[in-house]
N, C-alpha and C positions, 0 to 999 in steps of 0.2 A: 531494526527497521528494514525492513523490508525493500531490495533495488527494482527499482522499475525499468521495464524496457525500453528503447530510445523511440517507441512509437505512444507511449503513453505520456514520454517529459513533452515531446513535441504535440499532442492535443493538449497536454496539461498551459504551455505556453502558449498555443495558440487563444485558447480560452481565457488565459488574463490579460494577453493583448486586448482583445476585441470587448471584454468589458472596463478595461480602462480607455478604448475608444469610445464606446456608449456613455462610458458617466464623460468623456467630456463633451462630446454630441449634445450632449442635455444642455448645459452650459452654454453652448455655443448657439443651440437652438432657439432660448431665450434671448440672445442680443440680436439673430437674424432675424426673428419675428420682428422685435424688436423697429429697426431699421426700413425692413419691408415695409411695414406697417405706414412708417414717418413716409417715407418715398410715395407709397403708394397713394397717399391720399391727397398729395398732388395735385393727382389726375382724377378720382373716382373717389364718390362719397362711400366712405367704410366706417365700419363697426368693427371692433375690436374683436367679436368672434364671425366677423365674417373674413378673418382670413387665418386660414391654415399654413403652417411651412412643416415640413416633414424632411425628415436626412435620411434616407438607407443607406446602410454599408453591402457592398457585393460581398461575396463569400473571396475573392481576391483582395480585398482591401478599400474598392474606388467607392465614393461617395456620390449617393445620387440626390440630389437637392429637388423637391418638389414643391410650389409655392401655390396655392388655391385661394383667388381673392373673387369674391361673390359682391357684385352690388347690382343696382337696377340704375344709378346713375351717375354717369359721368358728370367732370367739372368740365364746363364751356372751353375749350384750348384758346378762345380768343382772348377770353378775360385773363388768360396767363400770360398773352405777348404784350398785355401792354404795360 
């Protein structure tokens, strides 16, 4: 077998990091929607595919959480204080 240079273990390594962050991303994606979803409708009348959440990883590691919730109407905030 063949030895590889110490610039190919480390793209090799870097590459199984970052998809064993995506598969757990995926996972993790499901409980956030999950939760946004319950929270969110609190406040504002939603449908299940009107809201999006989305994870990017930067190419340094940090996670960017984006949440996209679409409705036409809100819940009264009075009817919630009382």
């Amino acid at each position: 077998m063949p030895v590889k240079n110490n610039g190919q273990v480390k793209q090799r390594l870097k590459k199984v990091v970052m998809e064993d962050k995506v598969s757990a991303i995926e996972s993790m994606l499901r409980v956030l929607k999950s939760e946004q979803y319950r929270l969110l409708t609190n406040y504002m009348y939603l449908g299940a595919d009107d809201l999006k959440v989305y994870i990017d990883i930067t190419e340094n590691g940090e996670y960017i959480l984006t949440v996209k919730a679409v409705t036409d109407r809100l819940i009264d905030i009075g009817r919630m204080l009382v």
